[in-house]
N, C-alpha and C positions, 0 to 999 in steps of 0.2 A: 443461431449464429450472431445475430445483432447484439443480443444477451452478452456473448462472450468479446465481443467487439468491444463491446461499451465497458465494460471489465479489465481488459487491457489498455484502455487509452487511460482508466481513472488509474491503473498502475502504473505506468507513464506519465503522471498526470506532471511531477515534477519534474522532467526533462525539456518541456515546452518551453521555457524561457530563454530569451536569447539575445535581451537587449535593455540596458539599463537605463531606467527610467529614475529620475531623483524622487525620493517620499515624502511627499507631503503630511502634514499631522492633520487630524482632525479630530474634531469633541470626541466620538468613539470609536476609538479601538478594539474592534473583538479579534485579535488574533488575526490582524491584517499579514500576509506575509510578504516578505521584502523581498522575495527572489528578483523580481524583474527592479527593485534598486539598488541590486549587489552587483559586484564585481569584482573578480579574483587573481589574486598572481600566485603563482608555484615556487617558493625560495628556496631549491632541492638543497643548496649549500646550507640555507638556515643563520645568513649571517649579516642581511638586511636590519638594516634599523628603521624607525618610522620617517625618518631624517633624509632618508636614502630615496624613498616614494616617491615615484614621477608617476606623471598621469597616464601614460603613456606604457608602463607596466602592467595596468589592468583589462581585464579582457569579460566582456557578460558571462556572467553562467550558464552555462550549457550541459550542469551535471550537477545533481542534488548530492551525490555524493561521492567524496575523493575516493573513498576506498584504506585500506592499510596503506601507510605512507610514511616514511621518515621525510620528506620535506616537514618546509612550516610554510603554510599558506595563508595568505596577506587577504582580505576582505575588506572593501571600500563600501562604505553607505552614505549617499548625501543625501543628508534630512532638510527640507524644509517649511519654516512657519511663516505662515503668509498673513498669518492674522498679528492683532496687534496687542495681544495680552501673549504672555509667557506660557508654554506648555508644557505640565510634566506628562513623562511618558515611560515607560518599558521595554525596553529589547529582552527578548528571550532567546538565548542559543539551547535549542529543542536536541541536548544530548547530555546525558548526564554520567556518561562515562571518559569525556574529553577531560584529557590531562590537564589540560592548561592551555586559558585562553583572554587574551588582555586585549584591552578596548584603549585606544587612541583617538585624541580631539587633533585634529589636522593642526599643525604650529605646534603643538605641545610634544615635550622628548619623552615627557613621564605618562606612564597610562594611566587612565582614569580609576581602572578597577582592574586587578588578576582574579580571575575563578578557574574551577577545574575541578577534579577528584585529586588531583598533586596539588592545591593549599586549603589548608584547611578550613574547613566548611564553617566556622567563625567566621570568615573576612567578608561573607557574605551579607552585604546590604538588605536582600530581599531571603526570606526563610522559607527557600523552595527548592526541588530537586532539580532543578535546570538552573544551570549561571543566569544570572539576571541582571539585569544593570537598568538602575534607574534612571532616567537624564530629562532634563529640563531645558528647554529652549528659549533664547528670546526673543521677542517680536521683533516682525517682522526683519527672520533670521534664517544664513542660510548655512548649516556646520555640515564637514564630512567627516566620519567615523573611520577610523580601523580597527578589524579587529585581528588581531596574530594568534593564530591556531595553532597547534601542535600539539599531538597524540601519538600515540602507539595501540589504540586504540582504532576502529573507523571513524574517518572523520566525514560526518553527513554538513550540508551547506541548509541548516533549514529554519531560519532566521523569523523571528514574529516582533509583531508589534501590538502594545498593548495601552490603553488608557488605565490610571488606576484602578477606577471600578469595574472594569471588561477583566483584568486579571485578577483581581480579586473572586469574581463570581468565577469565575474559570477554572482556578485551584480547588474553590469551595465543591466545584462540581466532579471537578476531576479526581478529590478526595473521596467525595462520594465513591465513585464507580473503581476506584481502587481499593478501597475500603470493603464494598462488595463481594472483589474480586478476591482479597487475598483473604476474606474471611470466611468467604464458601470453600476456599481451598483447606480452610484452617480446619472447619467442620469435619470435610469429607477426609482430612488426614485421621479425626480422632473418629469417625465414623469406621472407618474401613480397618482404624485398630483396634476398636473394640472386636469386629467382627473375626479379625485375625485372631485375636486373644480367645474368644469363643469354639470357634471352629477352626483353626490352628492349620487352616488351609494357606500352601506355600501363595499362594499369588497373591493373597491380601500384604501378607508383608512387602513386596517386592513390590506392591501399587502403592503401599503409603510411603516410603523409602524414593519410589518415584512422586508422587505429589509434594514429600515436604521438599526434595531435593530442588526438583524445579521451581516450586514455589519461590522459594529462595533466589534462585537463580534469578527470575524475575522480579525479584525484591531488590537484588542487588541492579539488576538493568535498569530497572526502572531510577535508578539513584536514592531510593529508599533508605540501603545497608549503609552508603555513605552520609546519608542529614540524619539518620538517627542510633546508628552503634558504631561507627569508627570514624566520625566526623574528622579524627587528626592523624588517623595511619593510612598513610599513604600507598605503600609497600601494599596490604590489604587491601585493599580499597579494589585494586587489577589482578591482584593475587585472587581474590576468594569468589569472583568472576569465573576466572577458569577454574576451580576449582567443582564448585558448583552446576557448570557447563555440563565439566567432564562426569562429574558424577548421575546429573540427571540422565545425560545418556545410556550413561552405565546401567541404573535402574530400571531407564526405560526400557532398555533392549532386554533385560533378565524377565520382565514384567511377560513382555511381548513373548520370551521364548517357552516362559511354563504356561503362558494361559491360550497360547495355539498349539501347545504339546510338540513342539520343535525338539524336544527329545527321542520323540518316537521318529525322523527321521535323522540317521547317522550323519551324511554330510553336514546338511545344513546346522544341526547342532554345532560341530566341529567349525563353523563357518563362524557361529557367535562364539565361540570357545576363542577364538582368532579376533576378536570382534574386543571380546574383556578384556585378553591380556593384554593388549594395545593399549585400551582404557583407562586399566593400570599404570601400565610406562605416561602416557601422557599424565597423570594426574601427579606419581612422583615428581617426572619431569619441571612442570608446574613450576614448582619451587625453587629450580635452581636454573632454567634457561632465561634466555630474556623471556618479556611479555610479548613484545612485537612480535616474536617468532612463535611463540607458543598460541597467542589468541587465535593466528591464521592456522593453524595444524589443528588446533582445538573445535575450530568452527568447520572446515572441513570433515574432518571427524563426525562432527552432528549430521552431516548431513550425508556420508558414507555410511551410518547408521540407519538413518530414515529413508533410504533407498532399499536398505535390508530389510527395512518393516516394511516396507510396501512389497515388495517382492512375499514376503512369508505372508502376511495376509491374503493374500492370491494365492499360493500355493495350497494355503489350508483350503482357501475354499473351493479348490480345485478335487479335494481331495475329500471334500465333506466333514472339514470339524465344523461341530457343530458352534463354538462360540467366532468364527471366523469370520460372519457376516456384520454380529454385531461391533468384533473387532475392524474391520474396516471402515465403519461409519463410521469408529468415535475417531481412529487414529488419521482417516481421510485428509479430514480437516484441519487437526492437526500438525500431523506434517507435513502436508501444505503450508503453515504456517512456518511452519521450520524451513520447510524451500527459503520460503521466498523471506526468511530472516537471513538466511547464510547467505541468499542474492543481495539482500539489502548492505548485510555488514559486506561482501567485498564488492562491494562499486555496482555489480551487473544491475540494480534495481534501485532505481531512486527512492528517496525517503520521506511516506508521504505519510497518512493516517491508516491508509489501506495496508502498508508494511510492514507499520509499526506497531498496529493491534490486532493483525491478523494471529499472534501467537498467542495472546492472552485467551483471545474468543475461543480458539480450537482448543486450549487446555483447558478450560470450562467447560467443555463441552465433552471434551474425551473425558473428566471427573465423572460428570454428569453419567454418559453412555457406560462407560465400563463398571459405574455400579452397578446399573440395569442389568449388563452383563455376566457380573458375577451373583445375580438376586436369585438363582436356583439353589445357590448353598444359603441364602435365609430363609429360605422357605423350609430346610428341615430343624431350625431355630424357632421357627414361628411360633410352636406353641409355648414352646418354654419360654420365650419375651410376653406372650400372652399372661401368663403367670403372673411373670414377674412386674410387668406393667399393674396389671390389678394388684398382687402386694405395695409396688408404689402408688396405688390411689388411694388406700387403703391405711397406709402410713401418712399420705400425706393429710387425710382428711382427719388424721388423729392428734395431727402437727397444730391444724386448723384450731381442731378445736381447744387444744389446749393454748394458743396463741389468745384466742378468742375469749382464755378463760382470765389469760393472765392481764389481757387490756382491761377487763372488768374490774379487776382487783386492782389493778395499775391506776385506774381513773376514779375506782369509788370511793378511794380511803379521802377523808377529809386533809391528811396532809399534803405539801406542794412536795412531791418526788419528782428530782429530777436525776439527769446525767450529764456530766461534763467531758469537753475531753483534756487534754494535759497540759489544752491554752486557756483552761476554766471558760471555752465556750459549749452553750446550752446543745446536745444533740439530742433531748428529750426532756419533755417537761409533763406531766399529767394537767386535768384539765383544772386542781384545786387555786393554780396559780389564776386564774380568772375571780376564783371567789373571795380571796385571801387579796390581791395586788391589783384586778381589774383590767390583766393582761391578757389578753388569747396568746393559747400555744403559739401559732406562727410570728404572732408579737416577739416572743422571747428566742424562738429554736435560734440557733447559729451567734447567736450576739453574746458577749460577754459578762460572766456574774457583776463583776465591777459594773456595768454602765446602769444595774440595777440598785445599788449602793445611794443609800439618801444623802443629799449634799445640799449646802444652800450657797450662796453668791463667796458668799466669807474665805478667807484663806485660809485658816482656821481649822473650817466645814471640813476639811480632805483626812481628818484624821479617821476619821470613822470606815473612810475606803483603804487607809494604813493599817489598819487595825486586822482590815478583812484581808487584806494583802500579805500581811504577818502570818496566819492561820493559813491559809492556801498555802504559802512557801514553807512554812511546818510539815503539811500536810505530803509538799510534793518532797524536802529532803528527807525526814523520819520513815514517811510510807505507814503512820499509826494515826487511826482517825482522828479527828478534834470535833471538839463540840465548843461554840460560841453563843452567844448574842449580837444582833446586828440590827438598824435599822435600813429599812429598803424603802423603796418608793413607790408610792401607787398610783396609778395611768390618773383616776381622776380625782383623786382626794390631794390634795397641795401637804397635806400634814406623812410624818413617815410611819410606818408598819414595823412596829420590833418584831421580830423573827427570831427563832433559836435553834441553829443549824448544827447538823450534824453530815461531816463528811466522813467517807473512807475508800479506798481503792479495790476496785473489781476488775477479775479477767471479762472481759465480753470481746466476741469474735477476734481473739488473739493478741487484743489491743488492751491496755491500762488504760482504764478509764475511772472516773471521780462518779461513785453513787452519795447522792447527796438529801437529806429530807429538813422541810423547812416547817414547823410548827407554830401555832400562837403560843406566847407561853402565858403556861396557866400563873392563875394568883397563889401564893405561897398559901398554902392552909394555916398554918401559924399566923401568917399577917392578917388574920382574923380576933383574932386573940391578946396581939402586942399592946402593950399599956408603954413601954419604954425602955432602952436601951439604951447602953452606954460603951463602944469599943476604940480602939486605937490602932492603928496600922504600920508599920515600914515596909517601905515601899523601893523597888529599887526603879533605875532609870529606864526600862520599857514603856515605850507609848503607852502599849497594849495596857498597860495597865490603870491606864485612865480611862479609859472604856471601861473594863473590868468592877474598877472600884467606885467610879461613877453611878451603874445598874446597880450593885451590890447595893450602893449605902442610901440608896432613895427607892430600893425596891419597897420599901415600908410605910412610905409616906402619904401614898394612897389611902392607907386606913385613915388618915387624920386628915386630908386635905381633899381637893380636887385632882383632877390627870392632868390637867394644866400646868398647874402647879409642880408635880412632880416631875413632869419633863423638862419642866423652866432650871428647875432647882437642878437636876440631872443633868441636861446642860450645861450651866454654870459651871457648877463643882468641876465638869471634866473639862474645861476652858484653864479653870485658876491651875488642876491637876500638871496639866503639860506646862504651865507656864513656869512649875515649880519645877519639872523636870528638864524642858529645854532653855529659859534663861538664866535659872538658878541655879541646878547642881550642875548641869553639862557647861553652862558660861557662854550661853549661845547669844550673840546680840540680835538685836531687829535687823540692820542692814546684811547679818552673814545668813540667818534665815531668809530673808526675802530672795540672796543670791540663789542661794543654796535649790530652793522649791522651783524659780523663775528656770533655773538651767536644768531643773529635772534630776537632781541626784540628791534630792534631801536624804531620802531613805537612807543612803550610802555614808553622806554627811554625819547622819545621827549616828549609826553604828561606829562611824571614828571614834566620834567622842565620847560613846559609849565604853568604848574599847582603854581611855586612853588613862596609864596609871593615875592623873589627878583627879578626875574625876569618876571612874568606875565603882567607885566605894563609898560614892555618897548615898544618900538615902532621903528621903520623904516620908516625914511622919506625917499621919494622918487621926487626927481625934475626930470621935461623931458623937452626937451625944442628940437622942430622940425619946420627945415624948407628949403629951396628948397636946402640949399649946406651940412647940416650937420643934425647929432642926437646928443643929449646931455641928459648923465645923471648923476644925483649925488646922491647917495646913503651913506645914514648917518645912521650908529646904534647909540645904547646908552650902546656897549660894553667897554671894557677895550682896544679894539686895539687889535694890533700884530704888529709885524716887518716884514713890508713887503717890506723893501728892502734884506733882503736874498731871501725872495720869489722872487721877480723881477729877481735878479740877477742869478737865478738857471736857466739854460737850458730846455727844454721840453726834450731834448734826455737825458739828466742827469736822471729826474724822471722816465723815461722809463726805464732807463737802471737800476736807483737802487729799482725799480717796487714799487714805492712811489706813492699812490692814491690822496694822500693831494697835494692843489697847483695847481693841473693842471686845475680848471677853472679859476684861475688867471693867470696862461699861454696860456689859451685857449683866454681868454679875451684880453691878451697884443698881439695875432696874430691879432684880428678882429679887434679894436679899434686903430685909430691914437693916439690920449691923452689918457694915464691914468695916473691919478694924484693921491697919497694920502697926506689929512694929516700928519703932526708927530706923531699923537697918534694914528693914524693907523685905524680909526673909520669910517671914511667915502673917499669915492674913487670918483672923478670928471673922468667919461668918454666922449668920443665922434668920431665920426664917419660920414669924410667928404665922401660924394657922388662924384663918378669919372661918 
């Protein structure tokens, strides 16, 4: 007796207020709630302004909840901060099916904030199922709030206050246990259809048909359906409420009538016969009457239903079916749950924790029970999942090991295998990239090819990430692999790693993704051999092709010289290369390159000029001429020149010093090079480079 005593006052628990107190803030907030500093007025007209508010219109709460109402009812809260720093803070309106409801600062005509399921879930400051409203107070301050309600919906009076980090943890948690909740229901929906697909027994469909239904339904109550699939329709938003309502009923009671064989008795069949078609009418209905009128029929409804399942659960076990006992334990609770929700939505029961999760726990719980219930039809399954279970261990172990063979193969080859995806970031690398670069795997996964590109201070230095940037954007319009040369960077060596990469595109799990393999490149067997060489080139205006012909024409010089040397000389040449394509044939000056790189759209820049009939048609010859004591090369645009005797004559430390990016690869040139020669016209430069 005391048991149930104490049961009824914690379900009453929100009717106990009756006198309003002003709210004070303080450091934490866990979900304090404001009833006893609310006060309400009834505008049954609905034609009050906040302008209109006397103090003397409001009256304590003495009821958590209005009930169906077309008034709009006026809520007072005076907050105060007694301390002397500013406080921010939280109100939560704990209902997430309220049409529309706006917050007033006492003096002010305009509201602070509109929320509701009628505007759209955009306007929303805080990104939660409950209108929320953030507000901030000044020291030692004393504001009073309105808020103006109006639904066609029930409107509950159940008001909280929250510090940021108290509402934060609060969501975080409350996410949890909805999360829980709606993914056990999610399970047991494909649970219960597998077993209907199996054993083709009618009550499985009509239980999964009632789980997804309600679930739903619950998806939508809880404000779920409206913050994450119709966040802007409105119309929906109340519409697919009842919609859901009515069908989970529907389900329900079909569920209830085949699995206590309410067929085998004539009336009471005929009773749910009377019971659907109704269901029907209400669910068309739905769509074309108001919503005010329809939620109130709709929720009665539920609950002239759950009076029929409590009645036939008695009856059966009156009568000896045998699934009747464990039918009323699971539905007990649940429709207990549905009471006292249909109490809740129209006014008879105030709206506390106890009303408002009493529905979720009994449909967990009826999931739960009534599989139990229906577990004599898998037990004549049992053996054949036995089966089948062992062929699945059986295949998976065979998964295993071929997985197992293929990380083998994957990690022993001496080349860097990787995968990209269609941002050219890393989603797998083998371990060769440690031995090759001196990166660990997790060093590279998720980060970008580019930020692996060797570069030094210079402005200059960016071509060589151009170059790789060209080849990728080849790669992703064409869709036909490329094979390059690139220098990369190594974690602890300061000097770069040439590489010779080869990409091309793979289906993997339904996705285009970049297979990509990174090699040392070996020494030409011929350049074992060479005594001397003599070739010529034209060239057109592609960066790319200073890279290209750069490697190209000093891959040789190794036989004669030092790597030092060869990379110095390699360098160079592709410094003087672009300078012949971007200042000479394209006509590009120092200050419209500086612009052009600093604003980020050189790449864009180039391809104009590339593009444009005066210069597209120029060319770059190139003479090389190698052999055991020297390199030579002569480089000719078909620009206007420069005056490159102030360039010569300028210092390296000069450019340093007056931090001048232009220049310095024709000073970088005039360190590495014994001859440099130019023309008068300044168009073509004679280099060379004797072997000590």
């Amino acid at each position: 007796m005391r048991i149930f005593l104490l049961f009824f006052l914690l379900l009453f628990s929100g009717l106990l207020a009756n006198s309003q107190v002003p709210f004070t803030l303080k450091a934490n907030l866990q979900k304090e709630d404001l009833t006893s500093a609310l006060a309400i007025h009834e505008d049954k007209v609905g034609k009050l302004e906040v302008s209109d508010l006397k103090q003397d219109f409001f009256t304590p709460i003495t009821e958590s909840n209005m009930g169906y109402s077309d008034s709009t009812f006026w809520v007072e809260l005076p907050v105060k901060n007694p301390d002397s720093t500013s406080k921010k803070w939280y109100l939560v309106y704990e209902s997430s099916v309220i049409d529309r409801i706006e917050l007033y600062r006492k003096g002010e005509k305009q509201p602070l904030l509109i929320l509701g399921d009628q505007v759209a879930f955009g306007n929303r400051s805080v990104d939660y199922r409950f209108p929320t409203f953030a507000l901030e107070e000044k020291p030692k301050s004393e504001t009073i709030y309105y808020l103006k309600i109006k639904s066609q919906s029930t409107i509950p009076i159940q008001i909280y206050a929250y510090s940021e980090i108290d509402l934060i943890n609060f969501i975080s948690s409350e996410q949890i246990v909805l999360g829980l909740y709606y993914g056990w229901m999610f399970v047991m929906v494909l649970y219960n259809l597998f077993l209907y697909i199996s054993t083709r027994y009618k009550s499985y469909i009509f239980y999964v048909l009632f789980i997804w239904s309600f679930s739903f339904f619950q998806f939508i109550l809880n404000g779920l359906g409206f913050q994450f699939l119709w966040p802007n329709s409105f119309y929906w938003a109340n519409t697919s409420l009842l919609v859901f309502m009515i069908m989970a009923t529907l389900t329900g009671s079909m569920f209830a009538a085949n699995f206590l064989k309410s067929r085998q008795v004539f009336w009471l069949y005929r009773i749910y016969e009377s019971i659907w078609v109704l269901g029907f009418i209400l669910l068309v209905l739905s769509f074309f009457i108001s919503y005010s009128i329809s939620i109130k029929i709709s929720t009665y409804y539920a609950g002239l239903v759950a009076l029929l399942l409590i009645f036939n659960a008695i009856y059966a076990w009156k009568i000896d079916i045998k699934q009747a006992k464990i039918f009323s334990l699971a539905f007990g609770v649940f429709i207990l749950g549905v009471i006292l929700f249909s109490l809740k939505s129209t006014g008879v029961l105030p709206t506390n924790i106890y009303t408002s999760w009493t529905i979720q726990i009994g449909s967990a719980l009826v999931v739960l029970l009534l599989s139990l219930g229906l577990a004599d039809k898998i037990n004549e399954l049992s053996s054949d999942l036995k089966i089948r279970v062992d062929e699945l261990g059986e295949l998976n172990a065979k998964l295993n090991q071929s997985e197992r063979r293929f990380r083998e193969l994957f990690h022993g080859v001496g080349d860097i295998i990787f995968v990209l995806d269609s941002n050219w970031n890393f989603i797998d690398v083998n371990r060769a990239v440690t031995k090759h670069m001196g990166f660990k795997q997790d060093e590279v996964k998720g980060k970008n090819i580019l930020e692996f590109i060797y570069k030094n201070k210079g402005i200059n230095d960016t071509y060589n990430r151009i170059f790789v940037m060209e080849k990728l954007e080849e790669l992703m319009e064409t869709g036909t692999p490329v094979e390059f040369q690139s220098e990369f960077r190594q974690k602890y060596v300061m000097e770069p790693k040439e590489l010779y990469l080869k990409l091309q595109f793979v289906e993997l799990d339904e996705a285009k993704e970049i297979l990509g393999t990174a090699s040392v490149i070996i020494e030409d067997v011929l350049n074992r051999y060479i005594k001397s060489e003599r070739i010529s080139f034209g060239i057109n205006n592609y960066l790319r092709n200073a890279e290209i012909f750069s490697q190209k024409l000093t891959s040789h010089i190794s036989k004669f010289s030092d790597n030092d040397t060869a990379l110095a000389v390699k360098t160079s040449l592709r410094e003087i290369i672009i300078n012949a394509i971007e200042h000479g044939n394209l006509n590009i000056t120092f200050d419209e390159k500086t612009k052009a790189m600093t604003e980020g759209n050189y790449l864009s820049f180039i391809q104009q000029r590339q593009e444009d009939p005066r210069y597209r048609d120029k060319t770059v010859n190139i003479e090389y001429v190698l052999d055991t004591k020297k390199v030579a090369f002569r480089i000719t645009d078909e620009g206007n020149g420069f005056d490159h005797k102030k360039t010569m004559e300028t210092k390296l430390d000069k450019l340093n010093q007056d931090n001048i990016q232009h220049g310095r690869g024709i000073m970088m040139t005039k360190d590495v090079f014994d001859i440099i020669e130019y023309n008068d016209k300044g168009n073509q430069v004679s280099l060379v480079k004797y072997f000590r």
